[in-house]
C-alpha positions in Angstrom: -22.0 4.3 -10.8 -19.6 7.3 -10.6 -19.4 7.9 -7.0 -18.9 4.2 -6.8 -15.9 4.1 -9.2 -14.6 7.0 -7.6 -15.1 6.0 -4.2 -13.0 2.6 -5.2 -10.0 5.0 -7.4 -9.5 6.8 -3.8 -9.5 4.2 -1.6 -7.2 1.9 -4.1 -4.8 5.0 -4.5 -5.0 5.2 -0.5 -3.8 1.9 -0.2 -1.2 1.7 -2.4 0.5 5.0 -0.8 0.0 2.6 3.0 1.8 0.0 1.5 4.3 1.6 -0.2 5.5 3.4 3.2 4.9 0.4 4.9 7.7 -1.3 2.7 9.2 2.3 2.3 9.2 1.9 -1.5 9.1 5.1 -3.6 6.2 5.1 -6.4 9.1 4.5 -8.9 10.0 0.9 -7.1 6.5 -0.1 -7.2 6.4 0.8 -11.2 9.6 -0.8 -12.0 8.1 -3.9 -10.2 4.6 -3.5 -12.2 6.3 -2.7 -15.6 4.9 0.5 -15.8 6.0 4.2 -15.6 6.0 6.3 -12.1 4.1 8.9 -14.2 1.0 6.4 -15.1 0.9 4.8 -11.5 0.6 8.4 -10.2 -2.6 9.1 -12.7 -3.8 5.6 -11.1 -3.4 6.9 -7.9 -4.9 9.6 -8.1 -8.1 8.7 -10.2 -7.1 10.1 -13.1 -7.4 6.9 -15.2 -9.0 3.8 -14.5 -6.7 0.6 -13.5 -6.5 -2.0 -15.7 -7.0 -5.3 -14.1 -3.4 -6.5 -15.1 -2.1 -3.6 -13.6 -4.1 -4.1 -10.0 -3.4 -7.9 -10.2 0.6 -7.2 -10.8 0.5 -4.3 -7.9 -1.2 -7.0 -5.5 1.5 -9.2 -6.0 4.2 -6.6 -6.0 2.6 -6.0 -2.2 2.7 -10.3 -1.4 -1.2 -10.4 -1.7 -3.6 -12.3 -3.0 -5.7 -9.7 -5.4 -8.8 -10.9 -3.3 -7.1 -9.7 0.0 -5.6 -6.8 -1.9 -9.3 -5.5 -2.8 -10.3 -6.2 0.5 -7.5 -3.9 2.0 -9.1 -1.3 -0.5 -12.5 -1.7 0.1 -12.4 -1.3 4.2 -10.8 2.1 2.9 -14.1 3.2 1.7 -16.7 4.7 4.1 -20.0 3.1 5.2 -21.4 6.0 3.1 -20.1 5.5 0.0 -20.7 1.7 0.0 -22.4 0.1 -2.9 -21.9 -3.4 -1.4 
C-alpha cells in the first residue's frame, strides 16, 4: 500500500503545482485560501505528510472543482504502472 500512497502524494503534489501556474497563484495564495500555512502545503506537496481530507476537499474548491474531478485530475497523473485501480 506504500507505493500506492506514494504514487497518489506525487501525482496530487503534481497537480497542485499545474494548477497553481495555471492560475499563476504562488503556494502562499493557495494556503491563504485553504487556511493553512505555505510551509505545511509544501510538506503536502511533496509527500512529506499525508493530506487530510479537509485539506484536499478545501484545495479542490480553491481550484473551482468538484473533489471527484479534482482526484480525477490526480489520478491520470499517475502511470499505468503504478495503478492500483
Amino acid at each position: 500500500m506504500e507505493k500506492e500512497s506514494k504514487a497518489l502524494e506525487t501525482a496530487l503534489g503534481t497537480q497542485i503545482r499545474v494548477e497553481l501556474a495555471t492560475k499563476e497563484w504562488t503556494q502562499q495564495n493557495l494556503a491563504d485560501k485553504v487556511g493553512i500555512t505555505r510551509e505545511t502545503l509544501s510538506k503536502y506537496m511533496k509527500g512529506h505528510r499525508q493530506m487530510p481530507m479537509p485539506v484536499f476537499l478545501a484545495i479542490a474548491e480553491a481550484f473551482d472543482y468538484s473533489p471527484k474531478k479534482f482526484m480525477e485530475l490526480v489520478e491520470d497523473r499517475i502511470s499505468p504502472e503504478d495503478r492500483w485501480f
